[in-house]
N, C-alpha and C positions, 0 to 999 in steps of 0.2 A: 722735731716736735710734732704734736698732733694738732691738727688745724684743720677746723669745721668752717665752712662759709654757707650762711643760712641767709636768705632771702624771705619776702612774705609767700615768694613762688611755689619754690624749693629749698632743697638739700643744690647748694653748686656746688663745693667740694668738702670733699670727707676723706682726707687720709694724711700722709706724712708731708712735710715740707722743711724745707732749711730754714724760707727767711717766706716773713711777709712785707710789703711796702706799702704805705697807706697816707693818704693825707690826714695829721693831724691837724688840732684848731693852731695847734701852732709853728705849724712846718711840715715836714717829712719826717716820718715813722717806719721804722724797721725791726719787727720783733725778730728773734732768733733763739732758739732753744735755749734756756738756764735766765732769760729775759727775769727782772723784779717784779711781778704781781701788780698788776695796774686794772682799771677799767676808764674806758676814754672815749670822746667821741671822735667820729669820722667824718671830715668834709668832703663833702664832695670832688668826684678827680678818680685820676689813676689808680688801679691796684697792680702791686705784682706778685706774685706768689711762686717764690723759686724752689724747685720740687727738688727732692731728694736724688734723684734720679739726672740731675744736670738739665733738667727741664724747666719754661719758664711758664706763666699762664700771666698774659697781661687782661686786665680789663677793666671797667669802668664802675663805679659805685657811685650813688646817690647820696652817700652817707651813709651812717648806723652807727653802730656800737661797738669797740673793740673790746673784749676781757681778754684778760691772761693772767693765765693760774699756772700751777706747778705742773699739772698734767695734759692740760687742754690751753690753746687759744682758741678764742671763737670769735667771730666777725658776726655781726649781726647786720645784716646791709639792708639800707630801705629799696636799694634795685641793687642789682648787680647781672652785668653783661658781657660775659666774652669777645673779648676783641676778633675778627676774623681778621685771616692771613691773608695780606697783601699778595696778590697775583701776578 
């Protein structure tokens, strides 16, 4: 699926992904391509975004806004921040 994650900052990611993970208001959220068309909010918490590629991006949101359409999902996040790799 095509998945945009947009911040007030920037553009954080713009391209292909298998799955996103996200706090809903009410649980844990996992869109994946062919997903039913929704738009919903996001609590605050973890994101994960597992890449097409067997790659993962963890990191953290402020909240925002989730849409998912037939072509695009898009994250609307009031922050969003890359987790750095443990040393």
């Amino acid at each position: 699926m095509h998945l945009c994650v947009i911040s007030p900052e920037k553009i954080c990611f713009d391209g292909e992904a298998e799955m996103i993970s996200v706090n809903g208001q009410a649980g844990s959220l996992s869109v994946m391509d062919g997903h039913i068309p929704l738009v919903t909010p996001v609590r605050e918490g973890d994101v994960r975004i597992y890449l097409a590629d067997g790659g993962v991006i963890n990191a953290r949101s402020d909240g925002g806004l989730l849409s998912v359409a037939k072509e695009k999902t898009t994250f609307l996040a009031e922050g969003f921040e890359e987790a750095q790799d443990a040393v």
